[in-house]
N, C-alpha and C positions, 0 to 999 in steps of 0.2 A: 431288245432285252435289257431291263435296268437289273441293276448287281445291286443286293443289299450291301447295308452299310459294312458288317464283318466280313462279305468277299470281299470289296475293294480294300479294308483294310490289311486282308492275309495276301490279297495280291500284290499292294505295292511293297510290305512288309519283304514277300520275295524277290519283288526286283529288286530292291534295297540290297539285300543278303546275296545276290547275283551280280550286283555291282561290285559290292563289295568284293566277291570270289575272284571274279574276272579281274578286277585292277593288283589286287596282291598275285594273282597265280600268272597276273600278262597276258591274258588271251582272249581279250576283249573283239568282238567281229560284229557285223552288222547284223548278225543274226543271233546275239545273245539273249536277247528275251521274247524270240517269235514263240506264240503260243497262248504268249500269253497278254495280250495285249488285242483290240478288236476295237470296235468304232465305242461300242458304250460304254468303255470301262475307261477310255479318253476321256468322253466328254463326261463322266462321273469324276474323273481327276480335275478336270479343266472347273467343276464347282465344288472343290473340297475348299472347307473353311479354313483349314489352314495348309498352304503348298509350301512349307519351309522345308520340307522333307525332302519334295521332288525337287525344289531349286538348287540343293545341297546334292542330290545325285546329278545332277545335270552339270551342275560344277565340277564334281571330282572328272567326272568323262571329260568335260571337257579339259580340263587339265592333265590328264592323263593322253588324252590322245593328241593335245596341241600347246602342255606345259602353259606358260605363261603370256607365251606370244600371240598380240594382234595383226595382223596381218593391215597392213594401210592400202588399199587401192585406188587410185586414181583416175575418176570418172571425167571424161571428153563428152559433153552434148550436144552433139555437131550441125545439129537440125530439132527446130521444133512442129514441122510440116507432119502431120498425119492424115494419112485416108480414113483414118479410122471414128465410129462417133460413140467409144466408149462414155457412159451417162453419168462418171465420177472422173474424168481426166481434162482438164485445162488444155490440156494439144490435141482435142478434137478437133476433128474440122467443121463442126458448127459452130467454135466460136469465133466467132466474127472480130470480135473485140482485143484476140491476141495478133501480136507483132509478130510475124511471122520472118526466121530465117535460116540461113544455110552458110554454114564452113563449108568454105572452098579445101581443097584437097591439102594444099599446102597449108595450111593454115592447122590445116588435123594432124599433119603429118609433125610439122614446126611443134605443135604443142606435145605430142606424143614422143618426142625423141629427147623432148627439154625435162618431159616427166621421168624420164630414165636417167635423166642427166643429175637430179635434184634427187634421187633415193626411189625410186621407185621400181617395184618389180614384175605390177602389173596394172596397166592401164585399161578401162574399161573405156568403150566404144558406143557412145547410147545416142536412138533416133527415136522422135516419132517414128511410125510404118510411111518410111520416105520414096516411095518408088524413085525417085532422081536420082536417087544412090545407087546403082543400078551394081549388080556382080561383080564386072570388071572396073567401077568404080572401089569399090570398098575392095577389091583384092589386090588392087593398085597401092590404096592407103595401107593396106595391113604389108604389105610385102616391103614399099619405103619405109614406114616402121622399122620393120626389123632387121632392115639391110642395116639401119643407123644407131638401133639400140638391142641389148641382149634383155628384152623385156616379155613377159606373155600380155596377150590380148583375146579382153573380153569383151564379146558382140553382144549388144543388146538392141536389134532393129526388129523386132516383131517378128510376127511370122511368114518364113521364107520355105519356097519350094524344095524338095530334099535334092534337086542337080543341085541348085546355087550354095545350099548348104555344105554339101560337098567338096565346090571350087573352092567355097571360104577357106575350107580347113585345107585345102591344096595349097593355099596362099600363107599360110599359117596362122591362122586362127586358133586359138587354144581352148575356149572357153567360150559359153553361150547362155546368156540369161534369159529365160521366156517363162515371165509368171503364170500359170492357169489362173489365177486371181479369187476362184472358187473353183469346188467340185461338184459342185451342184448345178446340172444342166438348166435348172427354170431360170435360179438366179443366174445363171452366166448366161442366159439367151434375153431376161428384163434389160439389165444392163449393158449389152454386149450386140446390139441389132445389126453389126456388120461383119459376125462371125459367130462361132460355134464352137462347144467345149470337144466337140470331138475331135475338129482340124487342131485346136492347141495341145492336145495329147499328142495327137497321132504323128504333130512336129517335135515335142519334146522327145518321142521315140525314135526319132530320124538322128534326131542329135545325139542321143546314145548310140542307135546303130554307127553314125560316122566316129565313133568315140571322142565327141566333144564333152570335154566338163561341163555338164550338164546342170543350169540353175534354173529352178521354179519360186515359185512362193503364190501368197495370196495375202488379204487385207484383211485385216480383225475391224467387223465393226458394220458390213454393209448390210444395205436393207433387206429384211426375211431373210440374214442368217440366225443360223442357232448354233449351241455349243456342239453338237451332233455336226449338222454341216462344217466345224473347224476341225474338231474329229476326224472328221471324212479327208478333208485338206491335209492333214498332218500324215494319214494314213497312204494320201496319194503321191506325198513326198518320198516315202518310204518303197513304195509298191514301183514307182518312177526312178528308184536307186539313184537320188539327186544329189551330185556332189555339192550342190549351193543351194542353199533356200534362204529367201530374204522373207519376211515376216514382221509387216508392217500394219500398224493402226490406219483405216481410212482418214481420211481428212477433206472433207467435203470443200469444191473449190466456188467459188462466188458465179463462177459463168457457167455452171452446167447445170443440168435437170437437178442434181443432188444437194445443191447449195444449203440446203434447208437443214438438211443432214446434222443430229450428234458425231462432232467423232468419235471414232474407235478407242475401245477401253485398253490403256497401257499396262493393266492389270494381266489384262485376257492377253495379250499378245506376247507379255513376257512369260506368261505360261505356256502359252504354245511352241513360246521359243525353247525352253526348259526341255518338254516332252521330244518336240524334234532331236532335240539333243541327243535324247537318251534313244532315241530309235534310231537316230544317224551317229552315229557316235565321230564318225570322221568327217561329217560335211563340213562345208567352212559355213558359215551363221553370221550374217553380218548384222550388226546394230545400225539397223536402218535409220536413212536420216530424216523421217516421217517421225520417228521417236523424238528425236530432237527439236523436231518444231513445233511439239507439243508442249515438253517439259526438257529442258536441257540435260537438268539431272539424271532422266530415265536410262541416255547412254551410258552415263558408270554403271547404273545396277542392273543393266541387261548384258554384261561382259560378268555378271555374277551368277548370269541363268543360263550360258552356255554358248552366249555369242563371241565370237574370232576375228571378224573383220572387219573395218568401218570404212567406209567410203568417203574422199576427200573428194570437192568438186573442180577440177583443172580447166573448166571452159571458161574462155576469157572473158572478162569484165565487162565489154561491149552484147556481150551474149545474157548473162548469167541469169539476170530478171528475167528471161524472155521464156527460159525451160520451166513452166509453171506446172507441172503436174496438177500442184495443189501448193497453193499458198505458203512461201517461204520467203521468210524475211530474215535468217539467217546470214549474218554480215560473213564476206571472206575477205581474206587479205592475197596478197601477192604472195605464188604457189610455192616459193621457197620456205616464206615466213608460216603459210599455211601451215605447212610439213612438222615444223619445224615445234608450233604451237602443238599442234596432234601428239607429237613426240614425246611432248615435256607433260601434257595432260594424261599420255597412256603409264608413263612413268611414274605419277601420281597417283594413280590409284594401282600400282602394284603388278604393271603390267608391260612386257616388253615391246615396243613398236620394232617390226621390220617393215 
């Protein structure tokens, strides 16, 4: 169903008039504008000529439910080994041409207690799909963790069985990232030949049943999507009660099938991030660092479309080149100095780092 031009205008005109209601009367919930919002009246926003309107709701929400504050996390890449042969990621395993390695236990744990040590409140935990990490592997790491820092921890190892998930969050796990990537089964099965969008649901739901902070997201920009397909994405973030969503432009890496690839429109994505906004009003929204290595500028003005969190990289020096997703040439410094630059730049444009 396409919406003529004067519905979408009396509809967003209402959320506008709804936001505004809810932020003066305080009663803002995740369900303040169900009814009226559906797949094509998304992606009729996602091509409005001018989105200054929705950028400016997505602000105020965001400011109202998370004030001023960005939230800094610190990401561990402790392995670039994957079983996996997704057709847009540099840590398949058919590329031949990457350096493949593995943090030792210690060595995740070392960096994970020094990241609490240095200001940090949550450290993110990320692999390829490394079967060598085995359960009582990583429930080992997340357990010394926490025995040595009062920090939470974010798992991001692909998709795992609902017992192992379970133990995870017996060990204390707080928090789990697994993008669906799309919601579009043809495009997630072109792209995706060693898996299926059903099992990536039907794991994103294990992790809410165990009540992990549950993160998804997907890429702006992949081959045979449409603004409809982002639509759908943005709607299954919603429908999935996702406390994170990350919402990043692809960026085609030189070793895989996609090389060829435009990246992802930085336009399209900070729209998507806006509307998330206003449909999650509480999830945390980080300004992925996929934005960054496109245009460095884009992270200030996507902390103006409704993002909260940024992600710092804490894997050591010896490592850092080796986790290529996709092509980052992004310089870091030593993780204090890091911190420390992120601080003084969130400061700068009007915004508190904790």
């Amino acid at each position: 169903m396409k919406y003529s031009k004067k519905l979408i205008n009396e509809k967003t005109n209402c959320i506008k008039n709804i936001i505004n209601d809810t932020i003066i009367n305080k009663r803002i919930s995740e369900r303040f504008i169900d009814g009226l919002v559906d797949d094509s009246f998304i992606m009729q926003l996602l091509e409005m000529d001018d989105f200054d309107d929705i950028f400016s709701c997505a602000n105020r929400i965001n400011q109202y439910t998370h004030g001023k504050y960005v939230d800094i996390r610190g990401i561990i890449e402790f392995s670039n080994f994957c079983k996996r042969q997704c057709k847009y990621c540099g840590l398949n395993k058919n590329n031949k041409k990457a350096s493949r390695y593995r943090m030792s236990v210690d060595e995740i744990v070392d960096v994970g207690v020094k990241a609490y040590e240095i200001g940090y409140k949550t450290v993110v935990l990320q692999s390829g799909e490394d079967p060598y990490y085995s359960r009582e592997i990583l429930g080992n790491i997340i357990k010394r963790i926490k025995s040595n820092a009062e920090i939470k921890i974010t798992l991001s190892c692909g998709e795992l069985d609902f017992e192992s998930l379970k133990y995870l969050k017996k060990c204390g796990a707080d928090r789990y990232l697994l993008k669906h990537e799309t919601s579009d089964d043809r495009i997630y099965s072109l792209l995706h030949p060693c898996g299926n969008l059903s099992s990536r649901i039907k794991c994103l739901e294990s992790l809410k049943l165990l009540n992990y902070e549950t993160g998804s997201g997907f890429m702006i920009g992949l081959p045979n999507q449409t603004n409809t397909t982002i639509a759908r994405d943005i709607l299954l973030l919603k429908n999935l009660k996702c406390d994170m969503a990350g919402i990043g432009p692809f960026i085609p890496h030189p070793e895989t099938e996609l090389k060829e690839k435009e990246h992802g429109s930085i336009e399209l994505t900070k729209r998507s991030v806006a509307i998330t906004r206003i449909l999650l009003p509480f999830a945390n929204l980080p300004a992925t660092t996929s934005l960054g290595v496109i245009d460095s500028d884009e992270k200030r003005n996507v902390f103006e479309c409704g993002a909260n969190v940024i992600m710092n990289k804490l894997t050591p020096q010896k490592y850092l080149k080796l986790y290529e997703i996709y092509p980052n040439d992004i310089e870091t410094l030593e993780p204090k100095k890091e911190r420390k630059k992120l601080e003084d730049y969130l400061l700068s444009i009007d915004r508190i780092p904790r």
